[in-house]
N, CA, C and O atoms as a DFTB+ gen file, in Angstrom:
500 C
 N C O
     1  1      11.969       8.740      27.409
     2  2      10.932       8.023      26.693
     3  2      11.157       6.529      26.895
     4  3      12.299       6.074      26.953
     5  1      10.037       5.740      27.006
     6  2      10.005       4.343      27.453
     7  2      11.078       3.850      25.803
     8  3      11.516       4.415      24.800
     9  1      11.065       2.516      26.400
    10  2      11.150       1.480      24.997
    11  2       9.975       1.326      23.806
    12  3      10.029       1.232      22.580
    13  1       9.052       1.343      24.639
    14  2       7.669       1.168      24.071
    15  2       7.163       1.958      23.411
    16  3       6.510       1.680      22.405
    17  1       7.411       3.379      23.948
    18  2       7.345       4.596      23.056
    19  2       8.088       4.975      21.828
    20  3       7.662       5.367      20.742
    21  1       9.477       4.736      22.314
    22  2      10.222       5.110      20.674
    23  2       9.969       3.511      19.838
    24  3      10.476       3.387      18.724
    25  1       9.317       2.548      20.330
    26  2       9.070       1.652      19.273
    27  2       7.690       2.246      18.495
    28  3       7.206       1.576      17.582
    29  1       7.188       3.296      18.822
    30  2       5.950       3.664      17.857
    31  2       6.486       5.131      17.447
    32  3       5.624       5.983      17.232
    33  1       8.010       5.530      17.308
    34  2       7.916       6.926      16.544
    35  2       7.883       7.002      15.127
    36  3       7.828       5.996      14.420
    37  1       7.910       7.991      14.755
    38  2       7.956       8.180      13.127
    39  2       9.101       7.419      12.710
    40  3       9.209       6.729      11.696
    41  1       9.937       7.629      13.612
    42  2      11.412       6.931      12.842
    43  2      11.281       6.137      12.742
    44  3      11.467       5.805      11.571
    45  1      10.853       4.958      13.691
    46  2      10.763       3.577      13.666
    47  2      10.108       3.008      12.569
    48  3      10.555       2.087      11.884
    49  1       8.564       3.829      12.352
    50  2       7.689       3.215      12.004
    51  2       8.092       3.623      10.330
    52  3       7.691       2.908       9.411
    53  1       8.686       4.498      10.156
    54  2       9.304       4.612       8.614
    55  2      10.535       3.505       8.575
    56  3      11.128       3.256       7.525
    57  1      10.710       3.155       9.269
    58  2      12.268       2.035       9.424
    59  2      11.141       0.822       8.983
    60  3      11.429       0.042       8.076
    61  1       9.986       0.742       9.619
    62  2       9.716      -0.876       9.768
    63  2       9.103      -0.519       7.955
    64  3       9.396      -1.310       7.058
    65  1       8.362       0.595       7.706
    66  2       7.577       0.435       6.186
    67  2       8.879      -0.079       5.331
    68  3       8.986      -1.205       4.846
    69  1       9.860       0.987       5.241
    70  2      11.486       0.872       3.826
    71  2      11.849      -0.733       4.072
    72  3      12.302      -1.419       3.156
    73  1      11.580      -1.308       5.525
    74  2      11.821      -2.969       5.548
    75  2      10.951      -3.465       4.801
    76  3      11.406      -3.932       3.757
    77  1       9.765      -3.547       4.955
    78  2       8.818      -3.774       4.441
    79  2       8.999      -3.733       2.965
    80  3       9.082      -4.771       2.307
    81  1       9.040      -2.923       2.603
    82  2       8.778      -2.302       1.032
    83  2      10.275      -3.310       0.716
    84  3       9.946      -4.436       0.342
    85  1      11.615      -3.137       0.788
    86  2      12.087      -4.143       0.369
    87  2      11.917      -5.754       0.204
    88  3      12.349      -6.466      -0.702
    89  1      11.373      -6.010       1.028
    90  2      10.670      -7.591       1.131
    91  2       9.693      -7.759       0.292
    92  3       9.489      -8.881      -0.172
    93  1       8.964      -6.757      -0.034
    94  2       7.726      -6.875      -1.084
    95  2       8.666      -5.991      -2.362
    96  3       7.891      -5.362      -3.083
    97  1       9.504      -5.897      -2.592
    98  2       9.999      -5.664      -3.914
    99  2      11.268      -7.112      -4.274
   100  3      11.769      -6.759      -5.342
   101  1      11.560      -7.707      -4.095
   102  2      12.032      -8.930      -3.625
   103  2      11.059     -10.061      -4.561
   104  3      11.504     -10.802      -5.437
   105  1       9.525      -9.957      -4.082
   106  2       8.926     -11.345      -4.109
   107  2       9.086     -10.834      -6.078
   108  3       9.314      -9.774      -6.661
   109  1       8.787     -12.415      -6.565
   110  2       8.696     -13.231      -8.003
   111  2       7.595     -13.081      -7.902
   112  3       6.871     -13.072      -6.906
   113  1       7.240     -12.855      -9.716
   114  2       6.039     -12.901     -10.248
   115  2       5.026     -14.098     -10.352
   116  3       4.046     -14.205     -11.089
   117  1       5.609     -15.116      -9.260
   118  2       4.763     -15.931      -9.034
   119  2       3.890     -15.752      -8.001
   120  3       2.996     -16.573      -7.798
   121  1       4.035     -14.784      -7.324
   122  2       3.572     -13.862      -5.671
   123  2       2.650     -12.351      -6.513
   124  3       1.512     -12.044      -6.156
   125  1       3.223     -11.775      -7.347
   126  2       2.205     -10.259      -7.868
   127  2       3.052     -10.111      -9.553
   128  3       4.134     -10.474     -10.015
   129  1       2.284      -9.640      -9.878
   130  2       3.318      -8.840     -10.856
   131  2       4.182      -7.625     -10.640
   132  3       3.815      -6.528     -10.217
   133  1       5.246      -7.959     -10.957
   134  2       6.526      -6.796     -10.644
   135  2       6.211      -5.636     -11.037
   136  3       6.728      -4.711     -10.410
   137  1       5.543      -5.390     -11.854
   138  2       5.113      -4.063     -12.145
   139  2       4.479      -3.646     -11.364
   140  3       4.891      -2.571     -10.927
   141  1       3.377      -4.101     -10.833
   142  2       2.947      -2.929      -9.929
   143  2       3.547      -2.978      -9.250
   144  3       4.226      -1.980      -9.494
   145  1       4.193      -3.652      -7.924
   146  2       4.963      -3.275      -6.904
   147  2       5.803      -2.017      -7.249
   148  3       5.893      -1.176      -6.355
   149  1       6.283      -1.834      -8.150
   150  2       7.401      -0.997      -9.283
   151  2       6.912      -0.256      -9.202
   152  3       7.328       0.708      -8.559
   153  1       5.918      -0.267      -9.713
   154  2       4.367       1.121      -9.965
   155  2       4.315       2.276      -8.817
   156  3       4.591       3.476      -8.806
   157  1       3.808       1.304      -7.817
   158  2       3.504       1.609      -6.264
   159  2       4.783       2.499      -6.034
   160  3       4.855       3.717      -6.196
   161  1       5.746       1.667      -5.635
   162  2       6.819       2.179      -5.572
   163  2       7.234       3.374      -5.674
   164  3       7.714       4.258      -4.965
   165  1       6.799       3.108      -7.195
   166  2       7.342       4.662      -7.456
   167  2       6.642       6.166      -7.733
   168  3       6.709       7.013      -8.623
   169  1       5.993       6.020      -6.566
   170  2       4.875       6.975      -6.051
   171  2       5.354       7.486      -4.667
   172  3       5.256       6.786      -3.659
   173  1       5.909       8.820      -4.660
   174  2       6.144       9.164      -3.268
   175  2       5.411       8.573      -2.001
   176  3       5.888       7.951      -1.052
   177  1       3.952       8.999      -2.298
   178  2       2.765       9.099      -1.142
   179  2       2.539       7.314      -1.068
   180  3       1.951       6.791      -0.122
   181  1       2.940       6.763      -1.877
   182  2       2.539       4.972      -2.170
   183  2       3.951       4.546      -0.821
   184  3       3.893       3.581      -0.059
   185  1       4.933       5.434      -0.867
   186  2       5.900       4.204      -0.685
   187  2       5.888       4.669       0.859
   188  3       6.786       4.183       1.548
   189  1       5.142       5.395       1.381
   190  2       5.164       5.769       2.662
   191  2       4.473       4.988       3.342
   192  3       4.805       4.795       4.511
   193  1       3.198       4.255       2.734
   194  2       2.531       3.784       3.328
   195  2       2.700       2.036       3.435
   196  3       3.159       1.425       2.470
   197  1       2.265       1.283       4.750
   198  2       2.731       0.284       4.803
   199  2       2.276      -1.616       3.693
   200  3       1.196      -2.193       3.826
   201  1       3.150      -2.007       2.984
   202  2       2.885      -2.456       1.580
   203  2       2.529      -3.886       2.393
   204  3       3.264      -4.169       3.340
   205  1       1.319      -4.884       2.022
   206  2       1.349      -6.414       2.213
   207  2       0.779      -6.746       0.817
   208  3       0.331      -5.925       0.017
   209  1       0.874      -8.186       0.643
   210  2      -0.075      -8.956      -0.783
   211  2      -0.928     -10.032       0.176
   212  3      -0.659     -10.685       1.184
   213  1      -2.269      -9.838      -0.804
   214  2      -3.106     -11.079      -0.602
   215  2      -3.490     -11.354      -2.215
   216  3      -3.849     -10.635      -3.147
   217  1      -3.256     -12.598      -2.061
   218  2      -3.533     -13.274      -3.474
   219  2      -3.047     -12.465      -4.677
   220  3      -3.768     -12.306      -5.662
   221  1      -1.888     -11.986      -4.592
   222  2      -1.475     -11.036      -5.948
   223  2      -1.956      -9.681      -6.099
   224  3      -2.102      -8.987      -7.105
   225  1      -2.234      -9.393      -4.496
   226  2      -3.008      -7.433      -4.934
   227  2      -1.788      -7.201      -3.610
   228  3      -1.584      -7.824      -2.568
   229  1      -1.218      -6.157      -4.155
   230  2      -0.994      -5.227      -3.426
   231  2      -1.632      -4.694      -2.254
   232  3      -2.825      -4.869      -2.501
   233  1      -1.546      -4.105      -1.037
   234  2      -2.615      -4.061      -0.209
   235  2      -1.201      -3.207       0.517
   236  3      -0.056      -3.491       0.868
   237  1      -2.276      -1.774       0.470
   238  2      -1.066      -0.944       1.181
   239  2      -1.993       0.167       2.292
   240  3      -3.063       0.689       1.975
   241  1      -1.469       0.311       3.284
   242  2      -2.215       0.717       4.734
   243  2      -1.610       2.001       5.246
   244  3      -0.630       2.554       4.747
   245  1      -2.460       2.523       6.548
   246  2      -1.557       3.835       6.527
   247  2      -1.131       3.392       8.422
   248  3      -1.034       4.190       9.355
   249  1      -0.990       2.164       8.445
   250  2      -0.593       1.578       9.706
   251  2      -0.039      -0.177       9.288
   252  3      -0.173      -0.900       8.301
   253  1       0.564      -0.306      10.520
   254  2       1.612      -1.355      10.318
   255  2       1.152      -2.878      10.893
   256  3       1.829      -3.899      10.775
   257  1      -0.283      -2.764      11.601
   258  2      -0.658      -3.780      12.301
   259  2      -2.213      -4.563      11.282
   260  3      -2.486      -4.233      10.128
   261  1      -2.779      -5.314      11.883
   262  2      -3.830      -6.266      10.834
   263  2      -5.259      -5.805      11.495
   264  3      -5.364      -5.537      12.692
   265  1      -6.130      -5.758      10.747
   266  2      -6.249      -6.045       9.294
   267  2      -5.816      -4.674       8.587
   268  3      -5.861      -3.647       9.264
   269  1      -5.450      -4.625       7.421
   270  2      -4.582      -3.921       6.713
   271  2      -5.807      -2.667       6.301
   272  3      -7.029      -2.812       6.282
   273  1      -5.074      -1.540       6.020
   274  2      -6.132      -0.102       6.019
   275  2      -7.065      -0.848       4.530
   276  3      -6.476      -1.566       3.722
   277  1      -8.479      -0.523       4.411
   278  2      -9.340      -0.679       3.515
   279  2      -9.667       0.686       3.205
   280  3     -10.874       0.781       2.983
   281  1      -9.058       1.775       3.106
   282  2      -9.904       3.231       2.799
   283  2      -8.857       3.184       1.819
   284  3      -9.506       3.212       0.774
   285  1      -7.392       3.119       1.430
   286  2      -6.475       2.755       0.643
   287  2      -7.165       2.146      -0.672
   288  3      -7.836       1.156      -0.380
   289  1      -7.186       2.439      -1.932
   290  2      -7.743       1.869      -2.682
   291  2      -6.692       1.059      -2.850
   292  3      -5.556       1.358      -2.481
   293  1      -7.146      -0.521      -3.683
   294  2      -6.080      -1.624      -3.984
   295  2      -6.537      -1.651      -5.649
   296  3      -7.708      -1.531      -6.010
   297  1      -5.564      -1.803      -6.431
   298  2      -5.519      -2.301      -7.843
   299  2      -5.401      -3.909      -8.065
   300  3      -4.673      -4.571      -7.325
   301  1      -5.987      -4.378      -8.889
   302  2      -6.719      -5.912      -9.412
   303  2      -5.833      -5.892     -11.064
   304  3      -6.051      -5.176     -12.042
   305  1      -5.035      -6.730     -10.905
   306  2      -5.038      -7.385     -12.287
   307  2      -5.847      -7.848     -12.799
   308  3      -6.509      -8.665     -12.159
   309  1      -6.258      -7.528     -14.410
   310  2      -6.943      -8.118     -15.323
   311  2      -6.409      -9.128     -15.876
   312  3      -5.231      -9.108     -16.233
   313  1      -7.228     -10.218     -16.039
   314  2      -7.070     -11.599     -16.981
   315  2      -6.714     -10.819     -18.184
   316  3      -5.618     -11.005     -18.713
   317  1      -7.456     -10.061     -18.599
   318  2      -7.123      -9.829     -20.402
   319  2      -5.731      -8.650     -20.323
   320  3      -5.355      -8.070     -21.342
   321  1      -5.020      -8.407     -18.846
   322  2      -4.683      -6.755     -19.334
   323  2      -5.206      -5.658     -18.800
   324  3      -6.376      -5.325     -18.994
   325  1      -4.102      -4.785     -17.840
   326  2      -4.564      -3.841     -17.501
   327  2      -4.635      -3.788     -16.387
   328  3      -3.760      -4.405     -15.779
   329  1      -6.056      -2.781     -15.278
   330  2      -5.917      -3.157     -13.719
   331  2      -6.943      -2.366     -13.192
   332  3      -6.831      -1.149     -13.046
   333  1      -7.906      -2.991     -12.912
   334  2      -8.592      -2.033     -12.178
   335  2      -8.210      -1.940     -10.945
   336  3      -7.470      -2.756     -10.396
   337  1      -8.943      -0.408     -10.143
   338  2      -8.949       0.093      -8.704
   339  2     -10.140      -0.124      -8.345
   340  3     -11.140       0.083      -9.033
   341  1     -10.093      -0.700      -6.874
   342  2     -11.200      -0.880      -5.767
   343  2     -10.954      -0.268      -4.654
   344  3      -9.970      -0.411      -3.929
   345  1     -12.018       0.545      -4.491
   346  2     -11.908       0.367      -2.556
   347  2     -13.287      -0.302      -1.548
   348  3     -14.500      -0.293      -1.757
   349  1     -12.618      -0.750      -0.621
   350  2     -13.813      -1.680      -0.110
   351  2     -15.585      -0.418       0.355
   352  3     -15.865       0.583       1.015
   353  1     -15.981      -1.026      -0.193
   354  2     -17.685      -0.294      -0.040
   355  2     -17.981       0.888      -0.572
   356  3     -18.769       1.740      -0.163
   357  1     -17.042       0.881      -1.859
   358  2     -17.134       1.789      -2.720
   359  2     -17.356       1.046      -4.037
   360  3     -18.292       1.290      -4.799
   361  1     -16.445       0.147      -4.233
   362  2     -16.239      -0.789      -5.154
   363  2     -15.352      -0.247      -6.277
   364  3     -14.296       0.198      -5.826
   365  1     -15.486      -0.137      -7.816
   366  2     -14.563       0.144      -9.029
   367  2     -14.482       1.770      -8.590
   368  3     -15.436       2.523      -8.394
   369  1     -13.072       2.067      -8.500
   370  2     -13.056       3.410      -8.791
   371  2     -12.658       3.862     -10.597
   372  3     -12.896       4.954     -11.115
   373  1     -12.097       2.824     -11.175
   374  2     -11.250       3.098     -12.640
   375  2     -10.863       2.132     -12.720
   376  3     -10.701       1.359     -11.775
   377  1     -10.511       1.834     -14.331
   378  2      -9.704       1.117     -15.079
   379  2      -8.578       1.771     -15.813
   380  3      -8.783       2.913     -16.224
   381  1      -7.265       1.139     -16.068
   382  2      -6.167       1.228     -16.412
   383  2      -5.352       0.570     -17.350
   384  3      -5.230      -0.653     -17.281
   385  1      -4.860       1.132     -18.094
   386  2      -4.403       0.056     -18.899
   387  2      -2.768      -0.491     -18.349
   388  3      -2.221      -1.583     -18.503
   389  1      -2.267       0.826     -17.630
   390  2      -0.834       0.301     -17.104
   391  2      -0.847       0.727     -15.522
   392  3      -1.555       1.629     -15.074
   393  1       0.041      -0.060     -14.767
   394  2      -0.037      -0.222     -13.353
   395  2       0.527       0.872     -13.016
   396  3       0.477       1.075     -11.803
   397  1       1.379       2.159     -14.007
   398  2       1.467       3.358     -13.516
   399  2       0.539       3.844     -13.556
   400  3       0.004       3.999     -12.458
   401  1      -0.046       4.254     -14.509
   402  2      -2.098       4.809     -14.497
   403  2      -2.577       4.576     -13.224
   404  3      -3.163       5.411     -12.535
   405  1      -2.273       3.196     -12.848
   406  2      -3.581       2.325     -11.721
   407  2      -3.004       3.034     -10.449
   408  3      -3.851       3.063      -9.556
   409  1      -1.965       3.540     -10.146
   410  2      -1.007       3.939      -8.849
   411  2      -1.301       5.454      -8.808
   412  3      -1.840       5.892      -7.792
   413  1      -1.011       6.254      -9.769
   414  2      -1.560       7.671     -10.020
   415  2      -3.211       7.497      -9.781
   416  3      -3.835       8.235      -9.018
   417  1      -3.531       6.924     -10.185
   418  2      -5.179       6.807      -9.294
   419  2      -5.661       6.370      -8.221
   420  3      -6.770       6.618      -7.748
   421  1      -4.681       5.577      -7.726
   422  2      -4.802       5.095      -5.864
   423  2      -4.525       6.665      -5.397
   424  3      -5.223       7.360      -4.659
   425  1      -3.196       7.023      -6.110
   426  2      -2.601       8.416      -5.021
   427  2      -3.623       9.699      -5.317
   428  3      -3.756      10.659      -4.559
   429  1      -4.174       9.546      -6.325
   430  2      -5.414      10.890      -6.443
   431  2      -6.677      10.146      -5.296
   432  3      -7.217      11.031      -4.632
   433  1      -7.111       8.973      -5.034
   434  2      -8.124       8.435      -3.877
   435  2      -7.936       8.164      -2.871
   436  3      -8.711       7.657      -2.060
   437  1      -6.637       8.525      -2.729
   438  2      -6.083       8.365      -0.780
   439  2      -7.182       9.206      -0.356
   440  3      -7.852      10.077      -0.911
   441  1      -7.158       8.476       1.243
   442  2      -7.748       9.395       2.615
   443  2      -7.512      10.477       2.763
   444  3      -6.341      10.739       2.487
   445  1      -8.035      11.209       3.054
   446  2      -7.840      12.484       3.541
   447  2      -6.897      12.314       4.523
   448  3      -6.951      11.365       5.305
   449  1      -5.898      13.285       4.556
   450  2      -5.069      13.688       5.837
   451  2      -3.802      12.110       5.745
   452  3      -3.141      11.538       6.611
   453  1      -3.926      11.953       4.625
   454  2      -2.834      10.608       4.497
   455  2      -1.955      10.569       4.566
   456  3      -1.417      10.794       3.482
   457  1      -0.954      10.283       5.742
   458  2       0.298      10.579       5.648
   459  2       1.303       8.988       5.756
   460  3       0.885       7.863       5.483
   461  1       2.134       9.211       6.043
   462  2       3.230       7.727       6.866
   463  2       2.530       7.178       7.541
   464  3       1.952       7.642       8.524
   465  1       2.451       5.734       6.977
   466  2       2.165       4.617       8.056
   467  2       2.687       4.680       9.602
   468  3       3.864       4.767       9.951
   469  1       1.452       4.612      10.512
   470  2       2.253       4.500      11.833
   471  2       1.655       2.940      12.363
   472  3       0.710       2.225      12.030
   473  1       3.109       2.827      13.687
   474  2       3.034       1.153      13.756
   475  2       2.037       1.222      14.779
   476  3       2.145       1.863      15.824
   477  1       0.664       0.246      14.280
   478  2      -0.235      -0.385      15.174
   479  2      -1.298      -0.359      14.455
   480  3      -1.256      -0.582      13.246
   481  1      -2.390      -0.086      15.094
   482  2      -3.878      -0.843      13.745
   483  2      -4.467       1.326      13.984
   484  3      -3.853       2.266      14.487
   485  1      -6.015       1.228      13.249
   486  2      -6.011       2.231      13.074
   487  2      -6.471       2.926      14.248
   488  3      -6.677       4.126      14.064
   489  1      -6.678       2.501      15.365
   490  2      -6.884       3.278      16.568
   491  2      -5.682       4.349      16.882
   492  3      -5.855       5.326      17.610
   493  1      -3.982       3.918      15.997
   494  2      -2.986       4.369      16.296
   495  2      -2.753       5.551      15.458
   496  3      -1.696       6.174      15.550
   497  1      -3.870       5.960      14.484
   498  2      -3.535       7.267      13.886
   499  2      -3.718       8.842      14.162
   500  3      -3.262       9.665      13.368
């Protein structure tokens, strides 16, 4: 097998997410709130998949390259409390009052056939 090849196996590409996922459990609550990352986390099917932040959301993909998966629903902190779920061109799926709620409801609206992030964009699934 090339170089090129075992840089896109399962192994790898579970090596590059657990990197990942430590670096985004790491950042200060000046970057997300720790709870959800925590949340996410601690969701089997959540922590497989590959974790980034934009502007304080979580944003988690079922590939390792940009722009980041949008079929993935993302959870929104509330100003008052709480968190809703979005997915893009669907819009609100639920509201939550705790970021475990909001994570148990991403993992009940995953994609079909959702498994481990693999490394590259979604042509690579």
């Amino acid at each position: 097998m090339s170089e090129a090849m075992a840089d896109k196996t399962p192994a790898h590409a579970a090596e590059v997410v657990a990197e990942q996922w430590r670096a985004v459990l790491g950042y200060g609550p000046d970057a997300i709130r720790p709870a959800m990352v925590e949340a996410a986390y601690a969701q089997p099917r959540l922590r497989e998949l590959y974790p980034s932040l934009s502007h304080g959301i979580l944003l988690l993909s079922r590939w390792t390259g940009y722009p980041p998966d949008r079929a993935v629903p993302a959870v929104h902190p509330v100003a008052g409390g709480g968190y809703q779920i979005t997915r893009h061109g669907e819009g609100r799926l639920g509201e939550t009052a705790t970021a475990e709620e909001a994570y148990a409801l991403v993992v009940a609206h995953l994609p079909e056939r959702c498994g481990p992030a693999v490394i590259g964009t979604e042509a690579d699934l």
